[in-house]
C-alpha positions, 0 to 999 in steps of 0.5 A: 073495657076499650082500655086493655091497651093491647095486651098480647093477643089469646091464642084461645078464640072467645065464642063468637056473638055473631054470623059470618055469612061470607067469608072474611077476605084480609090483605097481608101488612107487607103487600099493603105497604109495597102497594103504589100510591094513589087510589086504592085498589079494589076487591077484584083487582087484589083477588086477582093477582092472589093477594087476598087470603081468607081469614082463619084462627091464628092470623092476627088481623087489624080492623080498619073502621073508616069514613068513606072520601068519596060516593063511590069510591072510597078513598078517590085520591088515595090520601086515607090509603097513604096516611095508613102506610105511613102510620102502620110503617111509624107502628112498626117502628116504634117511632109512634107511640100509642098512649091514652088521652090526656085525661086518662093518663092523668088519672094514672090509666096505664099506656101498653103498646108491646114489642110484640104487637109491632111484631105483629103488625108486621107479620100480620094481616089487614082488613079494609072494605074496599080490600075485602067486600065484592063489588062494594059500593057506597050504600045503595037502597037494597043491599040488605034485602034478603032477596037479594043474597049477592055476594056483596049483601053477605059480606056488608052483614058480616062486618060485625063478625068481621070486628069480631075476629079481628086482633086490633081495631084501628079507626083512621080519622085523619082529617080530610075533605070528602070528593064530592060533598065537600065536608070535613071527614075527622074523628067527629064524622066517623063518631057520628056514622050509624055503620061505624059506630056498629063497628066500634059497638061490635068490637067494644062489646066483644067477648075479647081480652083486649077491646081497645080502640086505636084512634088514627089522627096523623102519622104523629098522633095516633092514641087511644080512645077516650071510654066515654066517647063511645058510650054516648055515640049509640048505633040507633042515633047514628047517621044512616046514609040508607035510612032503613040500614037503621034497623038492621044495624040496630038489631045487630048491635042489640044482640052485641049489648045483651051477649056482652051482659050474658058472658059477663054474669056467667064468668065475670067480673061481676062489677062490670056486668053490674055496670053494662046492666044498668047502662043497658037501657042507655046504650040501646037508645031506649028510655029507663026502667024502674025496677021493684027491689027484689027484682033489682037485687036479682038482677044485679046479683046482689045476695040482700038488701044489705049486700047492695048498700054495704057492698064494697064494690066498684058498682054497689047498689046505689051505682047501679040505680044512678046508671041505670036512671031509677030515682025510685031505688035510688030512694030506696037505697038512701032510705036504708042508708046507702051513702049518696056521697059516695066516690068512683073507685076503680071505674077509671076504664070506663071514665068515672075516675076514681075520686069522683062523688056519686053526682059527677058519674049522674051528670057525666052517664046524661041521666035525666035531670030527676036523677040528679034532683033525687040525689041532692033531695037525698043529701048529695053535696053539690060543693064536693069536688075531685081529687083534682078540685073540679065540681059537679057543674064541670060535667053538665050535660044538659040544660036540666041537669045546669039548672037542677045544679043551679037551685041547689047553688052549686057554683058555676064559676069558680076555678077547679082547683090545681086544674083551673078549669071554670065549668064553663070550660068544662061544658064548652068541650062536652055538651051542646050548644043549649047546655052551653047556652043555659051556662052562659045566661048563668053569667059565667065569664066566657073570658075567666082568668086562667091558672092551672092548665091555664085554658079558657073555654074556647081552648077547652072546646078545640082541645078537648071536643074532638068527637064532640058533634056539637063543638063547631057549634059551641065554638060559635057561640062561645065566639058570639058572646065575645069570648076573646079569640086571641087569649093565650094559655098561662099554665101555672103550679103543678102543670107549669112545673110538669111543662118546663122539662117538656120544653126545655126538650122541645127545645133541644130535639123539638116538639115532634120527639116529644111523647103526646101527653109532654107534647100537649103540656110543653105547647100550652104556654102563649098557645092561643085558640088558632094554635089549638087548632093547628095542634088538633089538625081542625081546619073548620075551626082554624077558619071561624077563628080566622074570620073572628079576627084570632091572632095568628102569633105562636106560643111562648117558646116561639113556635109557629102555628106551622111548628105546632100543627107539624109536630102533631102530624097534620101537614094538611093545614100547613097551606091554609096556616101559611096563607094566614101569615101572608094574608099580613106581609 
C-alpha cells in the first residue's frame, strides 16, 4: 500500500470507484518540456493550439498533486513549472534516483524505479490542473453547486477519478513562497490541504497495483512517501480554502475507504483488508466502535475464536482490535490468551516495521491512551524494544499516551540502542508541541549525549518532521528550553562505520553523486541544525535557528551550509545561506 514502488503498469484497467463527469484533458511529457519558461499556460491556450488530448485506456499518465503559488493563478512566476521540467528531464535520465526514506530503507523496504518507467515517462502523458480544468481558478464559493453544471464544476469533481486512471501520482512540494500570502509552500502545506489530501486518498486507495506516492522535493531529491504520513493526514481534517468543499471531498474520500475495504475482502489479501477494517473508523475522522465478538470475528474473517488468537497472520486478532481502538476485545482476546506482546511482522509497508511489539503499532496508529493503558494492565512490557533498540516512549503521540507511559515506568530517557536516538528525539520529529511539552516536564535532556546516528532532538525535528504540521512549533519549544542550536552530529558504531565509505566518495565525486540514503549518512558528522536545515531545503527553520544564534560552520568533511543544501537540490536557500556568512566578514 504506497509502497509498490512502481512496478510496470497493468495493461488490464481495475474497476473504477468513481465518476468522471468531464472528460480527462493531459498534456503529452515531450510538449511539456519543449514549453517556454515562465508562467505557465492554461486550459484554453493549450486547446488551442491542439496540444491536449483526452485520456483513454493505454495511455500512461502521470498525476501532478500540487500546492497552488498564487490566488488566481497558480504558478504566477513559473517556478513550480520549472522544477517539473527539470525533475521529469533528470527521471528520464536516470540521473535522479527515486528511493524510500531513510527509515524504510533501513527496515530493508525495497527501491524499484525500472527502466521502463523512465520509458515511460517520456512517451507519456501529463495531467496539471492548471493544463486540464476549463477556466479554472483558485476555489471561488459555488463551484460545486449542482446548479451550477459548468464545464469547469465537472471537472473540479472529477479529480478523484482523474487520480484514479492515472499510472503515476507525483506530489511537487518544492519549497516556495506563495505570490500573495507570503507563506511557505513544502511538503508540510500540501500535506495539510483538504483537496490534496482527497488527492492522495484517491490514488492510495485505488484499486492499483501500484499506488505509490512519488514526493518531488528538488531536482536532487525526489523519493517516496513515508506510509504513515498519509494515514494520519485525513481528508475531514484538511484545510478547505471553501469551508463547504469539506463535505463534498469528505463523501468523496469515504466512498474511496469503503471500495478499498470491499475489493479487499472479495479478492484480497486478507491481512490488508483486516488492516483497512480496523483503521476504518481512523481513517474517516470518525470516533471508534466496539465490536461484540462474534461480530468481530465476522468482520475480520476469522473462522473462531481460536482463529483470532492463534492466527499466524500479519493482522491476527488482537491487531486488529489495537488498530481499531476497541480496549473491550482487546481484553477479550487477552482473556483467551492472545499474546500482548506480540511483535509487527510483514507490515513494514504500511509503517509498523517488523520487530516492533504490539505497544509500538498502539502509540505509532494514535490510539487513545486507554488502548495503551489496556495493554499494559494486560501485561504489555513497556521495557520491550525494536530490533534497533528503540522503546515504546520513542513513538508517543500524544500527552495521554507520554503519561499512560510514565505510570507504567517506562523510560524516557535512555538512548535507543545501535540508533542512539532519546524518546525525546524520537517525539521531537512526530507529535505536537503538548506532546513534546508533557516530555520536556518529564526532565528529558533536550541536549542528550549523542551515539549511534548521533542526532539531537533538534536534528530529529528538521530531518525528520517534514510533513509534521506541528514541527515549526517543536522547533521553538525545543529552542526555548535551551536546546543548543549549535550542537553538531557525532555518528558512532554501525552508522560511523556505514558513512565512512560514503564519505570518502563524497569526497572524490562529491556529495550530489551520492544515492539519498549515503548522502544522508555521509553528511552527519559535525552537521549542525542550521545544516539540517540547508539539507532539508527549510528556509523557515533556517531562520528561527539564525536568530537563536546557531552556528553557521559546515560539517566535519568541510562542507559548507551551501554545499550541503546544494548537493540536495535546494538552490533557493543558497542567497539566504550566503547572507549569513556575510552577515560576519
Amino acid at each position: 500500500m504506497g509502497s509498490g514502488l512502481c512496478r510496470e503498469v497493468d495493461e488490464a484497467a481495475p474497476p473504477m470507484v468513481h465518476t468522471m463527469l468531464y472528460p480527462m484533458y493531459v498534456l503529452k511529457v515531450s510538449d511539456f518540456l519543449q514549453m517556454a519558461p515562465g508562467s505557465p499556460p492554461a486550459h484554453g491556450a493549450l486547446k488551442e493550439k491542439g496540444l491536449l488530448k483526452i485520456w483513454e485506456p493505454g495511455l500512461f499518465v502521470i498525476f501532478v498533486s500540487h500546492q497552488w503559488l498564487g490566488i488566481s493563478h497558480p504558478d504566477p512566476a513559473g517556478q513550480h513549472t520549472s522544477m517539473l521540467r527539470q525533475i521529469l528531464l533528470r527521471l528520464i535520465a536516470g540521473s535522479t534516483k527515486v528511493e524510500a526514506d531513510v527509515v524504510s530503507q533501513s527496515y530493508g523496504r525495497p527501491v524499484e524505479f525500472t527502466e521502463k518507467t523512465r520509458q515511460q515517462i517520456q512517451e507519456g502523458y501529463l495531467f496539471l490542473d492548471w493544463f486540464a480544468i476549463p477556466q479554472i481558478t483558485a476555489r471561488q464559493h459555488g463551484v460545486n453547486e449542482e446548479l451550477t453544471k459548468s464545464e469547469a464544476a465537472l471537472a473540479v469533481q472529477s479529480i478523484p477519478a482523474y487520480v484514479e486512471v492515472a499510472n503515476l501520482f507525483v506530489a511537487l512540494v518544492a519549497e516556495c513562497r506563495h505570490e500573495d500570502r507570503g507563506c511557505y509552500c513544502n511538503y508540510t502545506s500540501w500535506l495539510t490541504r483538504g483537496w490534496c489530501r482527497a488527492e492522495l486518498w484517491c490514488h492510495l486507495l485505488s484499486n492499483k497495483s501500484d499506488t505509490s506516492v512519488v514526493l518531488a522535493h528538488s531536482t536532487r531529491e525526489v523519493r517516496f512517501m513515508f506510509p504513515l504520513d498519509w494515514q494520519q493526514s485525513t481528508v475531514a481534517d484538511g484545510e478547505f480554502t471553501v469551508e463547504s468543499d469539506r463535505f463534498i471531498v469528505v463523501k468523496l474520500a469515504e466512498a474511496a475507504v469503503e471500495d478499498k475495504i470491499r475489493q479487499l475482502g472479495q479478492t484480497g489479501p486478507l491481512h490488508l483488508y483486516r488492516f483497512y477494517r480496523a483503521m476504518r473508523q481512523k481513517m474517516l475522522g470518525r470516533t471508534g466502535v466496539s465490536w461484540l465478538p462474534n461480530g468481530f470475528l465476522k468482520d475480520f474473517a476469522f473462522p473462531d475464536v481460536q482463529g483470532a488468537v492463534q492466527s499466524s497472520s500479519q493482522m491476527n486478532g488482537l491487531m486488529c482490535a489495537v488498530l481499531a481502538g476497541d480496549v473491550f476485545m482487546i481484553r477479550w482476546l487477552a482473556e483467551r490468551r492472545a499474546d500482548v506482546n506480540l511483535r509487527c511482522e510483514g507490515l513494514n509497508d504500511l509503517g509498523f516495521f517488523t520487530s516492533q511489539p504490539l505497544l509500538f503499532a498502539a502509540a505509532k496508529s494514535v490510539q487513545a491512551p486507554r488502548v495503551l493503558e489496556t495493554l499494559i494492565d494486560l501485561r504489555a512490557d513497556v521495557s520491550q524494544t525494536s530490533d534497533s533498540g528503540g522503546s515504546v516512549m520513542l513513538y508517543a503521540r500524544c500527552p495521554g499516551q507520554v503519561q499512560v507511559l510514565l505510570r507504567a515506568r517506562a523510560d524516557p530517557h535512555s538512548p535507543a540502542g545501535s540508533l542512539g536516538m532519546t524518546p525525546l528525539s524520537g517525539c521531537s520529529s512526530n507529535c505536537d508541541a503538548k506532546t513534546l511539552c508533557a516530555m520536556l516536564d518529564a526532565r528529558c535532556d533536550p541536549n542528550p549525549p549523542l551515539s549511534g546516528l548521533g542526532i539531537s532532538p533538534l536534528h530529529s525535528c528538521i530531518l525528520y518532521g517534514r510533513g509534521n504540521r506541528h514541527a515549526q512549533d517543536n522547533l521553538l519549544l525545543l529552542l526555548e528550553r535551551r536546546a543548543d542550536a549549535s550542537a553538531r552530529c557525532t555518528p558512532t558504531g554501525r552508522y560511523d562505520w556505514i558513512g565512512q565509505p560514503a564519505r570518502m566518495y563524497a569526497r572524490l565525486a562529491g556529495l550530489a553523486t551520492l544515492p539519498l540514503v549515503l548522502r544522508h549518512y555521509a553528511v552527519l558528522p559535525g552537521l549542525t541544525p542550521l545544516g539540517s536545515a540547508a539539507f532539508t531545503g527549510d528556509e523557515a527553520s533556517a531562520c528561527v535557528l539564525w536568530r537563536h544564534g546557531a552556528e553557521t560552520a559546515g560539517n566535519d568533511d568541510g562542507h559548507t551550509l551551501q554545499d550541503i543544501a546544494e548537493s540536495n537540490g535546494y538552490f533557493h536557500l543558497l542567497p539566504l545561506l550566503q547572507s549569513f556568512n556575510t552577515f560576519y566578514v
